[in-house]
N, C-alpha and C positions, 0 to 999 in steps of 0.2 A: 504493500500500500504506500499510496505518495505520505510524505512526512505532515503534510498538515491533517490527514487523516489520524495516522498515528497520535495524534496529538489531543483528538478529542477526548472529552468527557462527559456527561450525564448530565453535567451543568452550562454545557457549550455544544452540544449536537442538536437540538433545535433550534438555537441561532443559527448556525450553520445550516442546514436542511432553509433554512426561511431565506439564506442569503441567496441559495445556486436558484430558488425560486423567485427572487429581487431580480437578483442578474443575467441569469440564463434563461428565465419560462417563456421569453418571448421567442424563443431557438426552433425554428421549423421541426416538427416533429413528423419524420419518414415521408411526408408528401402527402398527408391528412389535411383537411381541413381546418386543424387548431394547430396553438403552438404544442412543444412540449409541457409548459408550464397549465395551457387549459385545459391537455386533456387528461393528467393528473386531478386538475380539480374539480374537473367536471364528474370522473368516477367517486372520485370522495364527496361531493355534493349527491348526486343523486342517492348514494349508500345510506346519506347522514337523511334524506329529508326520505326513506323510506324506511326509517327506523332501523336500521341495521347495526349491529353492535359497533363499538369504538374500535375491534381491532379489525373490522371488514374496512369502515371507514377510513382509516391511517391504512392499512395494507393497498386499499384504491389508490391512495395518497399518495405514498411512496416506493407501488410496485417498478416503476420504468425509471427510479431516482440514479440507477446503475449507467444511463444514458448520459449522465453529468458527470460523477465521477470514473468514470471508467478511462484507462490510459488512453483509450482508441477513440474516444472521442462519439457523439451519435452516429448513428446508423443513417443511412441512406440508400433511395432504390437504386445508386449506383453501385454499391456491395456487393462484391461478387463471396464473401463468405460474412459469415454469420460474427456478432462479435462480444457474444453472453455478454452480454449488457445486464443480466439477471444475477448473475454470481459476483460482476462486480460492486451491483447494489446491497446484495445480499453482505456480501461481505464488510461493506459499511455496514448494515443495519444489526448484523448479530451480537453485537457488544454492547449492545443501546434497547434492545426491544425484544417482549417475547418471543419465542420461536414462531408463532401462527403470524406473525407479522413479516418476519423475514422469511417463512417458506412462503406467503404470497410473493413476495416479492421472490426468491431465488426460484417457484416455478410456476410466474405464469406463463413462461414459455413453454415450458410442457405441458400445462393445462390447456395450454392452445392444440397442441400433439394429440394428449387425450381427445379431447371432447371432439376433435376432427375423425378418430379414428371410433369412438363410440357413440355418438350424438351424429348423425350425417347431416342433420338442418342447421346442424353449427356450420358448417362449410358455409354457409347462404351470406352469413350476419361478416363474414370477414369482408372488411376492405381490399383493393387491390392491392397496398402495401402489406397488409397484413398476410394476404396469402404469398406475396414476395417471399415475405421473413420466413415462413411457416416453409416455404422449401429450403431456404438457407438454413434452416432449424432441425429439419432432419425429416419434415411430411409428418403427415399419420404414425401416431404410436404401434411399433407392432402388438401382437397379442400377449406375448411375452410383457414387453415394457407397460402396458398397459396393468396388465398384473401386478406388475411392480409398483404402478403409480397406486394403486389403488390400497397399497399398503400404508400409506402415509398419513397418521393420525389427524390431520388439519385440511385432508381433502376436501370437505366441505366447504371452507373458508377460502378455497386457494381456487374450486373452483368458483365461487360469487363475486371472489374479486377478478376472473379472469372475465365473466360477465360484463363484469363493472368497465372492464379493462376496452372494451369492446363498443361500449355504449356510451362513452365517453370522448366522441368524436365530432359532437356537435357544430360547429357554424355557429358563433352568435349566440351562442348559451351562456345568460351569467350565472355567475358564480360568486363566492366569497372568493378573500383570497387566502395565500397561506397560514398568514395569521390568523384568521378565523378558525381553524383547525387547529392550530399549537398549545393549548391547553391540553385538546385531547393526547397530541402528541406526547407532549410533553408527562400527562400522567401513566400511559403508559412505558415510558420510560423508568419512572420512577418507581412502579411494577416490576420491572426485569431488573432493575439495579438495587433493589430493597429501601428505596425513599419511599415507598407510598405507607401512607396512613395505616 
């Protein structure tokens, strides 16, 4: 990890999270119709105004965060390989957040794999770029892997945020912005780090 990552803490990782959202959310995301920054918020707005728990909300939030900090930089339809953008965020978010918030985040690329290879109406709801990635990604889960995925205690949540993930491509959809969320952020942090109440 770069050294200003290294560096964080519990008391300074949602500053941080709120600043690449300052800085960076206006950053074209794959050839979609929002930035990166709106269509993060846009999945954690819809999650939050349908009642959906804090960690579905934050995992909306901050599943695609690996597009910022990842050495390679975002993704683009000119990529000719894939550039786990999911494990780099993940890998920020595991030191800060419970696990059902970092496996949304480290797979909802594979939730895209799954739900491609057992859901066939999933195929429908992808965007063009989305099924770009999805072949750089590796296609359809075999039957095998799919078995495998299906072992993962937080599937539930990892699929709702891959949903989220999906429906979050809006045009013109407002939203709050990061800091409207950082509370919640921020308490589940203090969750995983033993500050909470």
């Amino acid at each position: 990890m770069r050294p200003d990552i290294d560096t964080l803490t519990a008391e300074t990782i949602v500053a941080f999270i709120g600043s690449i959202f300052d800085r960076r959310g206006g950053e074209e995301y794959l050839g979609e119709p929002v930035t990166m920054g709106e269509h993060m918020l846009q999945g954690a707005t819809i999650a939050e105004r349908n009642g959906q728990p804090e960690e579905i909300i934050v995992g909306a939030l901050l599943h695609d965060i690996g597009h910022f900090t990842s050495e390679f930089g975002t993704f683009t339809m000119d990529d000719t390989e894939d550039r786990h953008h999911e494990d780099a965020g993940a890998e920020v978010l595991e030191r800060f957040f419970p696990s059902v918030v970092t496996d949304c985040c480290r797979y909802h690329v594979a939730a895209k794999r799954y739900l491609c290879a057992t859901r066939p109406e999933y195929f429908k709801r992808l965007s063009e770029a989305s099924i770009h990635s999805l072949n750089l990604q590796g296609g359809p889960m075999s039957r095998e892997e799919v078995a495998e995925f299906e072992k993962n205690p937080n599937l539930k949540q990892i699929i709702a945020v891959r949903y989220l993930d999906e429906a979050g491509k809006v045009a013109g959809m407002e939203t709050p912005d990061f800091w409207h969320f950082a509370p919640m952020v921020q308490r589940l942090v203090d969750i995983r780090c033993g500050r909470g109440a």
